[in-house]
Each structure stands twice: as structure tokens, then as C-alpha cells.
N, CA, C and O atoms as a GROMACS GRO file, in nm:
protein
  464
    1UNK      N    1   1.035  20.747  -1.974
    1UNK     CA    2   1.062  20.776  -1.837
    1UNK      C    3   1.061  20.644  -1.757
    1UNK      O    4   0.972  20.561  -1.772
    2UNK      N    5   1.173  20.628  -1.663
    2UNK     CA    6   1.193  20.458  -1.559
    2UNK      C    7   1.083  20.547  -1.455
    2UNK      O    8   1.057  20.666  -1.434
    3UNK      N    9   1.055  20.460  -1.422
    3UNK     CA   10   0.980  20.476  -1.262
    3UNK      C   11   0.996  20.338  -1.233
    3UNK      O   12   1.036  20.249  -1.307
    4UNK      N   13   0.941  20.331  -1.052
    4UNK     CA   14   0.958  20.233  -0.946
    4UNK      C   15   0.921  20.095  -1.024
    4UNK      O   16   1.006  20.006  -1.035
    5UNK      N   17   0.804  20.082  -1.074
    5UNK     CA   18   0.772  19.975  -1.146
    5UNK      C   19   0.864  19.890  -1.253
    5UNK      O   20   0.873  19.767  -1.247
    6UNK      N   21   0.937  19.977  -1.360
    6UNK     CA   22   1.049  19.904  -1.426
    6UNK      C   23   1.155  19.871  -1.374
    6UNK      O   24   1.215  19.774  -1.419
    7UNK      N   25   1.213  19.954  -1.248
    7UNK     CA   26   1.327  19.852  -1.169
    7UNK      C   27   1.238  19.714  -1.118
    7UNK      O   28   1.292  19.604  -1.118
    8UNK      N   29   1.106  19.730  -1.078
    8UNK     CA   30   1.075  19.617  -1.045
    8UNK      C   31   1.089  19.486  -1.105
    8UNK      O   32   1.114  19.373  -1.062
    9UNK      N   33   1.063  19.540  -1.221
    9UNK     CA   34   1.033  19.456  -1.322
    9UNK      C   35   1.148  19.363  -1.383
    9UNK      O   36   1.147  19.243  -1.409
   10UNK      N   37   1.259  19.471  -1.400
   10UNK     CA   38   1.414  19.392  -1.410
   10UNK      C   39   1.471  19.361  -1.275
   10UNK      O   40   1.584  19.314  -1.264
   11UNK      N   41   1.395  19.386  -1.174
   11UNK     CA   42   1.447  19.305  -1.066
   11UNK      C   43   1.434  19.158  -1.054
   11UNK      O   44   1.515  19.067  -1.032
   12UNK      N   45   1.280  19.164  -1.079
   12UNK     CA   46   1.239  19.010  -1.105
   12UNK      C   47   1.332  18.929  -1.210
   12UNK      O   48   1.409  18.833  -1.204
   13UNK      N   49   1.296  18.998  -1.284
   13UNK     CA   50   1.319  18.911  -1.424
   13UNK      C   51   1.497  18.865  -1.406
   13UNK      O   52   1.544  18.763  -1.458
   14UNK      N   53   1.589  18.978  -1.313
   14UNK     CA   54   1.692  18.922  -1.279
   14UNK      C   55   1.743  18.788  -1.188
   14UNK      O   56   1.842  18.715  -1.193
   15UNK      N   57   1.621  18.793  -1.098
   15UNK     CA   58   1.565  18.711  -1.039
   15UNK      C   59   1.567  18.560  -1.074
   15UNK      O   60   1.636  18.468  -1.030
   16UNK      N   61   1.447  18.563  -1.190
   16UNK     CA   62   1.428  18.473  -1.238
   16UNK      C   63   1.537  18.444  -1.308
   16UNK      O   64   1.534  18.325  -1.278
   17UNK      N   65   1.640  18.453  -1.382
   17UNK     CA   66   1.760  18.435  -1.427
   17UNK      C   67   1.856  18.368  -1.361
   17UNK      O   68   1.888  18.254  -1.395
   18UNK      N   69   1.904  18.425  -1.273
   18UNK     CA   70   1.961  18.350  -1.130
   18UNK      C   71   1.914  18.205  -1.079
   18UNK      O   72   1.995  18.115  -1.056
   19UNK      N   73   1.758  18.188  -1.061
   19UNK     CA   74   1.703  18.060  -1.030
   19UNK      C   75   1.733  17.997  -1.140
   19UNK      O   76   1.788  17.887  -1.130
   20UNK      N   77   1.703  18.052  -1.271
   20UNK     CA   78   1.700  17.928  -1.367
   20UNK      C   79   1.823  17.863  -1.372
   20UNK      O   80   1.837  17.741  -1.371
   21UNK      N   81   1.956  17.988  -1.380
   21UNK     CA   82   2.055  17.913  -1.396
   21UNK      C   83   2.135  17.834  -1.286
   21UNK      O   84   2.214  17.744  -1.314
   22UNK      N   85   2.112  17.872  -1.178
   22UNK     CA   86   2.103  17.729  -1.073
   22UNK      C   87   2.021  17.645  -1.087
   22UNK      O   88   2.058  17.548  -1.021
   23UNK      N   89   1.882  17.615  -1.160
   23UNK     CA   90   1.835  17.491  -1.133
   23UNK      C   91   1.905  17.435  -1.287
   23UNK      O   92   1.888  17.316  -1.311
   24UNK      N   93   1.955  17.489  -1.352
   24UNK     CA   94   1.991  17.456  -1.492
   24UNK      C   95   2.126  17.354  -1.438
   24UNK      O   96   2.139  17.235  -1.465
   25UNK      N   97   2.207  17.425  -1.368
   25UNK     CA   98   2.350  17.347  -1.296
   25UNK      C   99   2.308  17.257  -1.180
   25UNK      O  100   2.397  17.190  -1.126
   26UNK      N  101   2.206  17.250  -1.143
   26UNK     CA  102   2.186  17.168  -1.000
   26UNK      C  103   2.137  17.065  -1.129
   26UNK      O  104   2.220  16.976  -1.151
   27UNK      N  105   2.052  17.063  -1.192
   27UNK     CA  106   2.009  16.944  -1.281
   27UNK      C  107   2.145  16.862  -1.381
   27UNK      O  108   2.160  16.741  -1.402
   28UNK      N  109   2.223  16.969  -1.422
   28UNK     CA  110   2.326  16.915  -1.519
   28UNK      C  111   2.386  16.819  -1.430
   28UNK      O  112   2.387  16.700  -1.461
   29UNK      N  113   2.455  16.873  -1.285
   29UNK     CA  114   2.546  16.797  -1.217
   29UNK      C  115   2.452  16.669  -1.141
   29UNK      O  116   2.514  16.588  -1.073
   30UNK      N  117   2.305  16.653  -1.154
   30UNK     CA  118   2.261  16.575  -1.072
   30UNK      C  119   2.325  16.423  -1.066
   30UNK      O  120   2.369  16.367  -0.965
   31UNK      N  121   2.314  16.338  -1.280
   31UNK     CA  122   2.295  16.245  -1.279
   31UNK      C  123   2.460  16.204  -1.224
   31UNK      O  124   2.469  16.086  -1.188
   32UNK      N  125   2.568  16.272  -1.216
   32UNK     CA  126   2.705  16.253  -1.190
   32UNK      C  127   2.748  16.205  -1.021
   32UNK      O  128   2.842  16.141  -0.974
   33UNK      N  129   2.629  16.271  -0.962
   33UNK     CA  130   2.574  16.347  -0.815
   33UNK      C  131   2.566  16.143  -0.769
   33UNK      O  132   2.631  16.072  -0.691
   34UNK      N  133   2.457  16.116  -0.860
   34UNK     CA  134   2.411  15.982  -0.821
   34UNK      C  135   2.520  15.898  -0.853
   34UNK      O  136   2.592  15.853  -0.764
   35UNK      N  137   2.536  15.875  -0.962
   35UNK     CA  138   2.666  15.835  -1.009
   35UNK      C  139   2.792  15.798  -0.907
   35UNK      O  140   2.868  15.704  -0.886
   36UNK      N  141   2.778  15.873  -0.879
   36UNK     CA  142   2.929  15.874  -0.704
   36UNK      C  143   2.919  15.831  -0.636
   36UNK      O  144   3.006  15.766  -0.578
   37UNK      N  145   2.750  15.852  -0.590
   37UNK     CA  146   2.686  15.776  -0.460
   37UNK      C  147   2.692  15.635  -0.468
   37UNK      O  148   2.716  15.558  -0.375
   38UNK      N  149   2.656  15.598  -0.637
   38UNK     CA  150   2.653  15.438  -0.637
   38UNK      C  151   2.767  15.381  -0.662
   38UNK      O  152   2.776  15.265  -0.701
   39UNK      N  153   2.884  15.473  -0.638
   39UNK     CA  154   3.035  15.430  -0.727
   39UNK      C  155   2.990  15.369  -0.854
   39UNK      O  156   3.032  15.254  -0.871
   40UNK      N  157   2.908  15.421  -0.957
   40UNK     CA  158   2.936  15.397  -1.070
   40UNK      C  159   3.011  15.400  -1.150
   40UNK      O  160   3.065  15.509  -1.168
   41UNK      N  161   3.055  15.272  -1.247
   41UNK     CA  162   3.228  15.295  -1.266
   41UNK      C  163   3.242  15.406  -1.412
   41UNK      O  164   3.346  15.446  -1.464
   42UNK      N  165   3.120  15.432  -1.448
   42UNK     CA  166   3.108  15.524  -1.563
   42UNK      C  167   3.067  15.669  -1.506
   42UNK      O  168   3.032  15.757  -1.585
   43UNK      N  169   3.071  15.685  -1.419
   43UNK     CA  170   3.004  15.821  -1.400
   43UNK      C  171   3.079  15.935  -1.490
   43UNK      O  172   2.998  16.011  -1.544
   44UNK      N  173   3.213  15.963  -1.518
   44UNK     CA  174   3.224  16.048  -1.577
   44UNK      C  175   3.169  16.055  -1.742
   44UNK      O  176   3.155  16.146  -1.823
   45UNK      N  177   3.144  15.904  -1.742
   45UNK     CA  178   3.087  15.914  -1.923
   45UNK      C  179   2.885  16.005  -1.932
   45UNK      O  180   2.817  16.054  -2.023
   46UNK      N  181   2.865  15.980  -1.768
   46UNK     CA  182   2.736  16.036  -1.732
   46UNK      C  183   2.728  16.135  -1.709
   46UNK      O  184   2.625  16.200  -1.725
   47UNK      N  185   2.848  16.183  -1.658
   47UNK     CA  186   2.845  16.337  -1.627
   47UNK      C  187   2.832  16.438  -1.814
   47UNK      O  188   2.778  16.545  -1.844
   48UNK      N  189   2.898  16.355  -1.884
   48UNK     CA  190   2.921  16.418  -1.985
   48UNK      C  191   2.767  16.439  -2.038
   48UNK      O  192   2.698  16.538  -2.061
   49UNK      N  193   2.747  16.299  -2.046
   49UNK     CA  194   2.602  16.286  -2.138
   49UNK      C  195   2.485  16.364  -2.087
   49UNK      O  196   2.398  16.418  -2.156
   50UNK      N  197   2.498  16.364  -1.915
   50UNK     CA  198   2.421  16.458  -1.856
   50UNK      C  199   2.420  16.596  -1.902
   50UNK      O  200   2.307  16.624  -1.942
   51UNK      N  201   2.492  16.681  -1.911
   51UNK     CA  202   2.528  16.834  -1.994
   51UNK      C  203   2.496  16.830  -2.117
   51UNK      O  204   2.426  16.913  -2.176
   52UNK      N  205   2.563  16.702  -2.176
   52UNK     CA  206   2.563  16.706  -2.320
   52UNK      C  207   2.388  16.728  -2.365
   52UNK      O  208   2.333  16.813  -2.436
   53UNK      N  209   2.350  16.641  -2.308
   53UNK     CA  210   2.185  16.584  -2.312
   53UNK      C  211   2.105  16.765  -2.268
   53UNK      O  212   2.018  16.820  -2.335
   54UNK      N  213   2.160  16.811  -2.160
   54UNK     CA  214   2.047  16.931  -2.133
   54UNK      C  215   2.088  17.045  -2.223
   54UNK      O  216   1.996  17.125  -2.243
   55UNK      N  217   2.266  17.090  -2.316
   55UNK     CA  218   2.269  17.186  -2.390
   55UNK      C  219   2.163  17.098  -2.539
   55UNK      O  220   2.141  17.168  -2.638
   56UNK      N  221   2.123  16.991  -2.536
   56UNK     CA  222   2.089  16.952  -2.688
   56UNK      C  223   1.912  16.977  -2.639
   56UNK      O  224   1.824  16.908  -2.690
   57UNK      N  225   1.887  17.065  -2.554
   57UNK     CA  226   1.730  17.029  -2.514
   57UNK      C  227   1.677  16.999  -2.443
   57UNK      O  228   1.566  17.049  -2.424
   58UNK      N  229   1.734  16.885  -2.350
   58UNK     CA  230   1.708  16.795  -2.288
   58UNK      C  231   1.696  16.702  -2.313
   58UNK      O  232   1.643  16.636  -2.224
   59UNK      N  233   1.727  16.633  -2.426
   59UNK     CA  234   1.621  16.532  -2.470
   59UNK      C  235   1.743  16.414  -2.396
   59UNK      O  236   1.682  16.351  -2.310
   60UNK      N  237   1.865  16.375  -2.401
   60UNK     CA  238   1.986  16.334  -2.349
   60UNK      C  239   1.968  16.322  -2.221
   60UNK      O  240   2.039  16.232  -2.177
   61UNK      N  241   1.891  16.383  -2.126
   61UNK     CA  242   1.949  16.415  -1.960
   61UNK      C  243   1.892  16.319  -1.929
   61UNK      O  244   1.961  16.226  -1.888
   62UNK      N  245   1.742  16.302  -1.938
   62UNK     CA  246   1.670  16.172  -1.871
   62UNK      C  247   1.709  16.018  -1.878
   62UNK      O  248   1.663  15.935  -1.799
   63UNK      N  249   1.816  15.980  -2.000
   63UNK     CA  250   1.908  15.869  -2.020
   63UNK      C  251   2.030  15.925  -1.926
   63UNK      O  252   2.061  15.837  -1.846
   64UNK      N  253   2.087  16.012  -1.914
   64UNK     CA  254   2.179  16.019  -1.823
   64UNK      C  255   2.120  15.962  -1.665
   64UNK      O  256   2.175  15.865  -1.614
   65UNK      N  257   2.051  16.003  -1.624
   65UNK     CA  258   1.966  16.017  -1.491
   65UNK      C  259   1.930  15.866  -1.507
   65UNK      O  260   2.009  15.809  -1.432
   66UNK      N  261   1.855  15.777  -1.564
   66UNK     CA  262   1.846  15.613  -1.545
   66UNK      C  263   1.981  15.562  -1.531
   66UNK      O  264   2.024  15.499  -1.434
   67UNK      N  265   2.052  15.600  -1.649
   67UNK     CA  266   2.216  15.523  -1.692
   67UNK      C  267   2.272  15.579  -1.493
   67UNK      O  268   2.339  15.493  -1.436
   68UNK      N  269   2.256  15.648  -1.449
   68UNK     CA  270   2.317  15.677  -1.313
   68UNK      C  271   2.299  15.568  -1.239
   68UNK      O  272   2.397  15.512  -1.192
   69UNK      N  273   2.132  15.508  -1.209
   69UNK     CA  274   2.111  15.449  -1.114
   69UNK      C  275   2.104  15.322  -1.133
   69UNK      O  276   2.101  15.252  -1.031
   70UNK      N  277   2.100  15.252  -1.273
   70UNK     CA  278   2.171  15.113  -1.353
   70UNK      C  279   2.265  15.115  -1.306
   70UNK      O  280   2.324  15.214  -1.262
   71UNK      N  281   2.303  14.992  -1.304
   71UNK     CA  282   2.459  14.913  -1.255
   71UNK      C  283   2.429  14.811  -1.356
   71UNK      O  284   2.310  14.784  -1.377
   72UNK      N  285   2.547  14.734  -1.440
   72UNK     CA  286   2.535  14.605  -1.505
   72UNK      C  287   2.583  14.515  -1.386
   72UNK      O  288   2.623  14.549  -1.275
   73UNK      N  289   2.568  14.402  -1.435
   73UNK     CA  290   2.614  14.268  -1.373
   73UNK      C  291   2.751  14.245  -1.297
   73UNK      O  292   2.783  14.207  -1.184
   74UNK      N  293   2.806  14.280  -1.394
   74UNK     CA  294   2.965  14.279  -1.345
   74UNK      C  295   3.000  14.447  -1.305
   74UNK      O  296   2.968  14.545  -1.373
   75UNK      N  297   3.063  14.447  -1.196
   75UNK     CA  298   3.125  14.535  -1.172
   75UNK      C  299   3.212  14.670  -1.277
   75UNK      O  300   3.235  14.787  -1.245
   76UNK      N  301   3.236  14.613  -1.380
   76UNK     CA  302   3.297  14.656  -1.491
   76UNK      C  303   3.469  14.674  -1.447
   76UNK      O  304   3.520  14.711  -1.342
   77UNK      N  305   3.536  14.625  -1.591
   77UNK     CA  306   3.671  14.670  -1.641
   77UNK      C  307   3.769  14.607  -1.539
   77UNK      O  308   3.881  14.657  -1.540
   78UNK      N  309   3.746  14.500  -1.445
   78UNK     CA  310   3.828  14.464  -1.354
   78UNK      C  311   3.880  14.543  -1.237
   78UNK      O  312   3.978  14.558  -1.164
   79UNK      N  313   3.766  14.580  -1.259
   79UNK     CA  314   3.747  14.703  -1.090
   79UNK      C  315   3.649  14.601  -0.946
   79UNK      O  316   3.532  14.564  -0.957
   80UNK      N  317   3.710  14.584  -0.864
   80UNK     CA  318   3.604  14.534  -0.723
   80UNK      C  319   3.491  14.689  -0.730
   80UNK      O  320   3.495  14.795  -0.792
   81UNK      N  321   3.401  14.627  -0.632
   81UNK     CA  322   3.311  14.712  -0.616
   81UNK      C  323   3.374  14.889  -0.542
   81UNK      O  324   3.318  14.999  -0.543
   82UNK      N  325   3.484  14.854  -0.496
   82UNK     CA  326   3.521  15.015  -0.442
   82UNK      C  327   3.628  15.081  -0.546
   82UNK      O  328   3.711  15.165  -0.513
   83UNK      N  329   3.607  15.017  -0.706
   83UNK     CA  330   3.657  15.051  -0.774
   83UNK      C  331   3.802  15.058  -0.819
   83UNK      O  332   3.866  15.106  -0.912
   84UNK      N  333   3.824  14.990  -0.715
   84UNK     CA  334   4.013  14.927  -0.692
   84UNK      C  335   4.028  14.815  -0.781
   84UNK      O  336   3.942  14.728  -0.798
   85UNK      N  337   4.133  14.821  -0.835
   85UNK     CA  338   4.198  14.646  -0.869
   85UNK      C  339   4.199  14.607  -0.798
   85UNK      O  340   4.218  14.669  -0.693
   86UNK      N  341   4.181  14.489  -0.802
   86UNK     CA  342   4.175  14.354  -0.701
   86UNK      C  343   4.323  14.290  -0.708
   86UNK      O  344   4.377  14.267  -0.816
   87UNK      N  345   4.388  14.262  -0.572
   87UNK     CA  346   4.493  14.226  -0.604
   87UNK      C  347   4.540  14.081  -0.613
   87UNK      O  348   4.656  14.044  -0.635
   88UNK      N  349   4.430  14.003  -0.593
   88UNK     CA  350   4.443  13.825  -0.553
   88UNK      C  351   4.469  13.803  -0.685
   88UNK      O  352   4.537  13.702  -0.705
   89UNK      N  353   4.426  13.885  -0.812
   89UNK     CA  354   4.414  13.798  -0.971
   89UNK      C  355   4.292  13.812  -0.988
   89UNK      O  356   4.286  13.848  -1.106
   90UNK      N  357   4.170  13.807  -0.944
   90UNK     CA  358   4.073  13.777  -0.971
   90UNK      C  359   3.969  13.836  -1.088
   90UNK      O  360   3.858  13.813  -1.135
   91UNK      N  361   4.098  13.943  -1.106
   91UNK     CA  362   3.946  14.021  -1.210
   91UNK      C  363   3.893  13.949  -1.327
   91UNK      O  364   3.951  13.844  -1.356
   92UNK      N  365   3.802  13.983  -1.394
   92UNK     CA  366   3.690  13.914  -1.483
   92UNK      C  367   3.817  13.892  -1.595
   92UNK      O  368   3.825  13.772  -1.622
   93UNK      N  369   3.915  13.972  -1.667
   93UNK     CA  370   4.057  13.940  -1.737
   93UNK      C  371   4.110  13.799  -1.718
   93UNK      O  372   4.146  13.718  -1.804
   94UNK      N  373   4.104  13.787  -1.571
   94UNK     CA  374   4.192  13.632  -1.544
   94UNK      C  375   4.077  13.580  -1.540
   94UNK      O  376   4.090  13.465  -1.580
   95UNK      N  377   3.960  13.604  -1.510
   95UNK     CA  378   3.879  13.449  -1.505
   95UNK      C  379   3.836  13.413  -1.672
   95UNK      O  380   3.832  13.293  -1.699
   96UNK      N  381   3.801  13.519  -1.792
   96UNK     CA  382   3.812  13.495  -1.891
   96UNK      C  383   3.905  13.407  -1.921
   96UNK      O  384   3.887  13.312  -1.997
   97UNK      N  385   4.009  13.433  -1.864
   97UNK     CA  386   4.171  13.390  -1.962
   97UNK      C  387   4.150  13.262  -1.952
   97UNK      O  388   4.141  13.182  -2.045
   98UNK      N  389   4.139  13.231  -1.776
   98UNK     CA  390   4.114  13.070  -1.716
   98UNK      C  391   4.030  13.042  -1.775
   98UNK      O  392   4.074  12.939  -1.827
   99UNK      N  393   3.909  13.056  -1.821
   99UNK     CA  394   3.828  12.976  -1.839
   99UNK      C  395   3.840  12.934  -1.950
   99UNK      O  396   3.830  12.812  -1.960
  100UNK      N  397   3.873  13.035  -2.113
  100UNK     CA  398   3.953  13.011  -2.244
  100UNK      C  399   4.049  12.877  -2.220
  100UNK      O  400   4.045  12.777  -2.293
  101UNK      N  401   4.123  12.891  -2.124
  101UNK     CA  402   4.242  12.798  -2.094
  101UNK      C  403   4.155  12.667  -2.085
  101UNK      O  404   4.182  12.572  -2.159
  102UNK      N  405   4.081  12.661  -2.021
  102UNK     CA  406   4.015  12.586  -1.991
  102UNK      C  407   3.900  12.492  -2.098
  102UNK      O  408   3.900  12.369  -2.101
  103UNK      N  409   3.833  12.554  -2.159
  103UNK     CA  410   3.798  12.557  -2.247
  103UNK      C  411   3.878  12.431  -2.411
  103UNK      O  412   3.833  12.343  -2.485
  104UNK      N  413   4.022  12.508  -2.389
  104UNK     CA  414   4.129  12.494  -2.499
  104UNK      C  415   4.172  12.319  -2.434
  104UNK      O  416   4.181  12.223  -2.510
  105UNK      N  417   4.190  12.312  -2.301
  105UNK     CA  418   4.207  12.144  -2.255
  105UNK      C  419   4.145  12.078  -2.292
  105UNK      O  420   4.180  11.968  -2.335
  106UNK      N  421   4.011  12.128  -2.289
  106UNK     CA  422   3.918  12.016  -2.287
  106UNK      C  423   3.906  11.965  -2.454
  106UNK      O  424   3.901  11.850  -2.495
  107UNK      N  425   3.905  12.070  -2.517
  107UNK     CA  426   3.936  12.031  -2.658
  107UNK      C  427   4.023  11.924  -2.661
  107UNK      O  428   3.997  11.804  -2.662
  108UNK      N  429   4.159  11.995  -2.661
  108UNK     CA  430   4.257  11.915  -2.639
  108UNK      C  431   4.319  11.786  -2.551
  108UNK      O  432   4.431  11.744  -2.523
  109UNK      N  433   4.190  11.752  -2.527
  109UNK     CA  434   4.188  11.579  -2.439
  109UNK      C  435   4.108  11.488  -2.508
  109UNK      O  436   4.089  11.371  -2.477
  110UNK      N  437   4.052  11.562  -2.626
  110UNK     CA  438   3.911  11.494  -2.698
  110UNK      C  439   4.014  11.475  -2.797
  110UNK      O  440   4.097  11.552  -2.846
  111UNK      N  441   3.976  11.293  -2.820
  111UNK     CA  442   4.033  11.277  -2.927
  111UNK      C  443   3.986  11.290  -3.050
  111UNK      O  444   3.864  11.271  -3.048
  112UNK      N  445   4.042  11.324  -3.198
  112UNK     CA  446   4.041  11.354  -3.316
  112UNK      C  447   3.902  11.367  -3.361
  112UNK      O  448   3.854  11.477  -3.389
  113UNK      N  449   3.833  11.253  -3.370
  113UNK     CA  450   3.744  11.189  -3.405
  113UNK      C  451   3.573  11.263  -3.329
  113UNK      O  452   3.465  11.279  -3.387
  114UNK      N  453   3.610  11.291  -3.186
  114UNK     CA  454   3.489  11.366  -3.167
  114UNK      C  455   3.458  11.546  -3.120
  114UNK      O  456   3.377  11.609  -3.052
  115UNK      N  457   3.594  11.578  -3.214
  115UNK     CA  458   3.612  11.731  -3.191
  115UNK      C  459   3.556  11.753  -3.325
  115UNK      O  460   3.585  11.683  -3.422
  116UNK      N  461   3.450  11.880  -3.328
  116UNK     CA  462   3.386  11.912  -3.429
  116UNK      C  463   3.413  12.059  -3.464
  116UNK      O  464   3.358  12.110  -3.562
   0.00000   0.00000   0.00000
């Protein structure tokens, strides 16, 4: 026999279902969340790892969530900071190239004898 108490009971428990699986999606989308904020130029590789990381357990999400708020040194991939090509030349591509170039002169001004 149901009485008042077992709707209660699957009321809650429906309840609780609902919360979890919003805090389950508010957490998946967080580290992507940050990611945007910092124009990180990887965020979609974070967004992935973020999900990926909470269906494997969790054990994945908390490297997503640091990897968000890391930035390396360089801007990455010949992107300026608003994630645009730069249009003067300047990206890290041409200053590599120049500096190789550069590099290759100086060789090539040294005579025979003290190029090793």
C-alpha cells in the first residue's frame, strides 16, 4: 500500500537527482567557463578533458580546472593575446624563422677554420 510518506520519499529523492545533475553540468562546464574568461587559447582541449575527466570519476577534472587558469609564456600558435593573428608579421613563426636566418649568417661569415 503507497501512502503520503512514499510520495515523499520519491519526491525527495527526485529532488536530489535534479541537484546532482546540475551540479554534475555546472562542474563539467566550469573549467571551459574559466578558460574564456582568460582567453585561453586551449580551452576547447579543456573543455574536453574537463567532461572527459568527471565521466572517468573525476580523477581528470581537477587537471582540467588548474590547466584553465595556467597560461604558458607565449601566447601560443601565433595568436596575439585577443587571439587574432597579428598582422605586422610578428608572430613567434616569423621571429623563429628570423632568428634561424640569423643564426645561418652568422655561421656563414665565420670562416672555415672556426666553425665547429
Amino acid at each position: 500500500m503507497i501512502d503520503g510518506l512514499t510520495y515523499f520519499a520519491w519526491a525527495v529523492m527526485a529532488i536530489i537527482l535534479v541537484i546532482l545533475t546540475v551540479l554534475i553540468v555546472f562542474l563539467g562546464s566550469l573549467p571551459k567557463k574559466i578558460a574564456d574568461k582568460h582567453n585561453h587559447p586551449q580551452a576547447d582541449a579543456i573543455n574536453a578533458a574537463s567532461w572527459l575527466g568527471l565521466f572517468l570519476g573525476g580523477i581528470g577534472w581537477p587537471f582540467a580546472l588548474v590547466w584553465a587558469y595556467t597560461r604558458s609564456g607565449s601566447v601560443g600558435h601565433g595568436q596575439t593575446a585577443d587571439g587574432k593573428e597579428p598582422s605586422d608579421g610578428s608572430s613567434p613563426k616569423n621571429s623563429a624563422t628570423a632568428a634561424t636566418k640569423k643564426a645561418i649568417e652568422k655561421v656563414d661569415d665565420k670562416p672555415a677554420s672556426q666553425q665547429s
